[in-house]
Residue, then its C-alpha position, 0 to 999 in steps of 0.5 A: x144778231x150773232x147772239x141770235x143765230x148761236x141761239x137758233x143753232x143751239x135750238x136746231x142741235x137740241x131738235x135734232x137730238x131728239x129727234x124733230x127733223x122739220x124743227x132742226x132744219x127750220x132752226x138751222x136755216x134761220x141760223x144760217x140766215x141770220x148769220x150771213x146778215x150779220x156777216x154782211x151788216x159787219x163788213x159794211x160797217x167795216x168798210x164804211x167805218x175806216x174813211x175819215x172825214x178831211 
């Protein structure tokens, strides 16, 4: 899921170079987006990962 939003910010910057504001800033929203999923989804394993089982 990272992989996907370095490529999404990668997409916005490339956009925003040339010049495509609307395809810059739909690309940077789903990179936010997917960032905090990931975010979110790896402090849950985090968490959930550290109990142990007696």
């Amino acid at each position: 899921m990272l992989h996907y939003s370095v490529v999404f910010l990668i997409i916005a910057l490339i956009a925003a170079f040339l010049g495509f504001s609307g395809i810059a800033a739909t690309s940077a929203g789903i990179a936010k987006l997917l960032f905090l999923v990931f975010l979110v989804l790896f402090l849950v394993s985090l968490i959930t990962g550290r109990r142990t089982t007696v």
